[in-house]
N, C-alpha and C positions, 0 to 999 in steps of 0.2 A: 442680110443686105450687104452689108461693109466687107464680109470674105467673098461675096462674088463677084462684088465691084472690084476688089483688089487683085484677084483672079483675075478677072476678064482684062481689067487693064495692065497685068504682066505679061499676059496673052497677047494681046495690042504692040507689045514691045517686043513679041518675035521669042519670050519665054516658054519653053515647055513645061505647062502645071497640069499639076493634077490636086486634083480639092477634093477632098474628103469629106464625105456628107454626112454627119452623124442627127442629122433631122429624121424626125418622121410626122408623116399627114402633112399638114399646112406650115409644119418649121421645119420642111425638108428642104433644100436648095433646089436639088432636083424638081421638084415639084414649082416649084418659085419659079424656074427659068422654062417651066414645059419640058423637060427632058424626061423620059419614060424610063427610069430604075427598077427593073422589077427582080431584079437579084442581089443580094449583098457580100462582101468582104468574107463572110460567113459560108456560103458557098464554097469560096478558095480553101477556106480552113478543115471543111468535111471533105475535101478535093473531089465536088461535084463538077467541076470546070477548073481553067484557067484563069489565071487576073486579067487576061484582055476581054472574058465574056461576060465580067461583071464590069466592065467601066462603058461610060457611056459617053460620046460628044457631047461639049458643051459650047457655047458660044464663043466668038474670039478664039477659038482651039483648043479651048482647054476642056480637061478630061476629066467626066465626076464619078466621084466612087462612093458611094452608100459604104456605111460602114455602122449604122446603128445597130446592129446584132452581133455583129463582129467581135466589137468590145466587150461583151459576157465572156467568149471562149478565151482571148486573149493567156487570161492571168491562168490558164490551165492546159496552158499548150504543151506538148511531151517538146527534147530537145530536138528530136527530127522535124516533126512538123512547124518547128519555129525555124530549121535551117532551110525549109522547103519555101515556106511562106519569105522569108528575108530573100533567096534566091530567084524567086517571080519578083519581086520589086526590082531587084537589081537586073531583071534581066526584059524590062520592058520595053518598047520599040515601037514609038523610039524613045530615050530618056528623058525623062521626065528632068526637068531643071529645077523646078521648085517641085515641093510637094506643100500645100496651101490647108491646115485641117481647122473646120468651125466646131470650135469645142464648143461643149453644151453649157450653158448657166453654172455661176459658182453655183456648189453645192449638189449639184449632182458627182456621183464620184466616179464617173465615167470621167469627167475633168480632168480629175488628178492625174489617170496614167498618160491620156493626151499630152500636158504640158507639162508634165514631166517628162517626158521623152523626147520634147520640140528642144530645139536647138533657142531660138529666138520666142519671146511670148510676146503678143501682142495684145495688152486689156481694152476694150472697145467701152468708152463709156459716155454717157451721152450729160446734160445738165442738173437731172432730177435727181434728189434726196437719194432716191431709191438707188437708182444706179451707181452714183458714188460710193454709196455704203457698200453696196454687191462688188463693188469693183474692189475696193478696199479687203473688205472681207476675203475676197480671192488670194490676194497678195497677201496676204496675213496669212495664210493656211499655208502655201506655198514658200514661204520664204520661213517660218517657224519650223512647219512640219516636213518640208522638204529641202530646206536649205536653197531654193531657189533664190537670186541678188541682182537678176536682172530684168528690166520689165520694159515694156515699149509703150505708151499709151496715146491713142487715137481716141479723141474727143466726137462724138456725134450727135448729130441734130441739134446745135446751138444757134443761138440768133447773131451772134458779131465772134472776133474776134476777142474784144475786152471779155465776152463770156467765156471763151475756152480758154483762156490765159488765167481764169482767178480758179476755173474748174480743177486746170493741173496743179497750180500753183500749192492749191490747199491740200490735193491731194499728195501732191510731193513735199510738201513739209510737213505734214503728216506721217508719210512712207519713213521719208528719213528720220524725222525722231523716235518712232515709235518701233518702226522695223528695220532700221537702218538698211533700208533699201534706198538708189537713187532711181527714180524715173526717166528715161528716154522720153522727148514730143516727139509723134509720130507727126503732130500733123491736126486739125479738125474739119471737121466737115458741117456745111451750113445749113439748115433746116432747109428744104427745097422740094419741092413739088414734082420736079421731076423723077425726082428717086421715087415718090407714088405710082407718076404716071407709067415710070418704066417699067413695076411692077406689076401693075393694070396687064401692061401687055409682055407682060414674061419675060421681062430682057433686064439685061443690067442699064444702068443708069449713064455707063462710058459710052457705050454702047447705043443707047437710045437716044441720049441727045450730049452728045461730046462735048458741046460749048456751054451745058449748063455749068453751076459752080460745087454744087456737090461733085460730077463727075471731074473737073478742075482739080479738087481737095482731093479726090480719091487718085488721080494719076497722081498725083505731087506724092501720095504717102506711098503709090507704088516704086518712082523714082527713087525714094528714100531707102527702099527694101533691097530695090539692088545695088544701092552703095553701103550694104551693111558686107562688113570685111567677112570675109569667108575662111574658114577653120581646119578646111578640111574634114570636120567632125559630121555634117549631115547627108552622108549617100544611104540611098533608100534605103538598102540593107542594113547599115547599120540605125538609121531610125527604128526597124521594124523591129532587133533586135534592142535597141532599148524599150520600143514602147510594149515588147511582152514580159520586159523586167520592170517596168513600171505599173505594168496592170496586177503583177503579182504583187506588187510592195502595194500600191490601192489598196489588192483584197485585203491583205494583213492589216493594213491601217485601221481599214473599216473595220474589219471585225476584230478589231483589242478591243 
C-alpha cells in the first residue's frame, strides 16, 4: 500500500517512477492496482525481450516492473549480462526520475540485496508489537551485517499523532543505543478507511480520494522524498550495478 501510494503521488507531482514489484499473487502491486504483469525482469535477464515489454502502465504515470524472479538470477549474472541489463536501465524512454522498489519483509533475503543497493531506505512500520520488532530487526541486520547508518522511517496505520511520535521515539532510542543508528521521520500515516476502499477498487488511495488524511500523510512523505539532497550516486545504471553486487554479497551471506 504505502510504496504505491508514494509512487502514485510522485507521479502526481510530474515525476518519472518506476516501482518495482517484487510481490506475487495477492502481495503483488501489480495485482493491487489491476495492472496485468505477465512477464518479469527475468525475461530481460534470458534476453527474451527488452525492458520496455516487461513494464507495464500504472496509475498517475508511473511504470510497474515485476521483478520477483528476477532477484534469484541477479547474484549469478556473468559481467556482460550485468553491463547489458545496467544499459536497458540507463537507456529507458523516457527516464525514469525516481526508481520506487517494495522490498519484501525483513527476513527474506531477497531484502538484503534490495536495500543494500538503494541509495535512501525507507522502514515502513505501523503501531503493533509485531511490526516494531520486524522493523527493528531489519535495521539490526543491516546496519551490523552491512554497515548500512541511514534509515528513513514512515509510521503507518496509527490512530493520532501522540501515537506515531512515542512509536519513533522508542524506536530511535533504541536505534541509537543499541546500533547507533539515528532515524529520519518520514512522516505517518492515519488509520483511514479510505486506503481500504481505494483498495476495494484498485486504485491508490491519492488517487481515489485526494482530500482524505491518509492520502494528505502520504503526499506530505512524498514532498519530503523530493527534498532529500541528491548525490549524484542513484542513476539507474549504476543502481543496477550495485544491486547485482549486492545480490552476490546476499548469496554469500546466506550461505556462510
Amino acid at each position: 500500500m504505502v510504496a504505491s501510494n508514494l509512487a502514485c503521488a510522485l507521479g502526481r507531482r510530474g515525476q518519472n517512477v518506476v516501482l518495482v514489484d517484487q510481490g506475487r499473487g495477492r502481495s503483488s502491486i501489480a495485482e493491487l492496482l489491476g495492472a496485468r504483469c505477465d512477464r518479469d525482469l527475468a525475461s530481460v535477464i534470458r534476453r527474451e525481450g527488452p525492458l520496455a515489454s516487461v513494464m507495464v502502465p500504472g496509475p498517475e504515470g508511473i511504470r510497474l516492473l515485476r521483478a520477483a524472479d528476477a532477484l534469484r538470477l541477479l547474484g549469478t549474472l556473468r559481467e556482460d549480462d550485468e553491463a547489458r541489463l545496467a544499459a536497458a536501465f540507463a537507456e529507458l524512454d523516457p527516464p525514469a526520475d525516481i526508481l520506487l522498489v517494495d522490498a519484501p519483509p525483513a527476513g527474506v533475503a531477497a531484502a538484503s540485496s534490495v536495500t543494500l543497493a538503494s541509495a535512501e531506505l525507507v522502514v515502513v512500520v505501523s503501531g503493533d508489537a509485531e511490526s516494531i520488532t520486524g522493523a527493528y530487526a531489519l535495521m539490526k541486520r543491516l546496519s551490523w551485517d552491512f554497515a548500512r547508518r541511514r534509515f528513513h522511517v514512515l509510521v503507518a496505520r496509527v490512530r493520532s499523532a501522540d501515537q506515531a511520535h512515542a512509536v519513533l521515539s522508542n524506536l530511535s532510542q533504541t536505534a541509537e543505543r543499541y546500533l547507533g543508528v539515528k532515524l529520519s521521520n518520514l512522516g505517518w500515516i492515519p488509520e483511514d478507511d479510505a486506503v481500504r476502499k481505494a483498495a476495494r477498487l484498485g486504485q491508490p488511495a491519492v488517487s481515489a480520494f485526494p482530500d482524505s488524511p491518509a492520502a494528505a500523510a502520504l503526499s506530505a512523505a512524498a514532498d519530503a522524498i523530493l527534498h532529500w539532497p541528491y548525490a549524484g550516486e542513484d542513476c539507474l545504471d549504476g543502481f543496477v550495478q550495485r544491486l547485482v553486487r549486492a545480490s552476490r554479497i546476499a548469496t554469500l551471506s546466506s550461505n556462510a
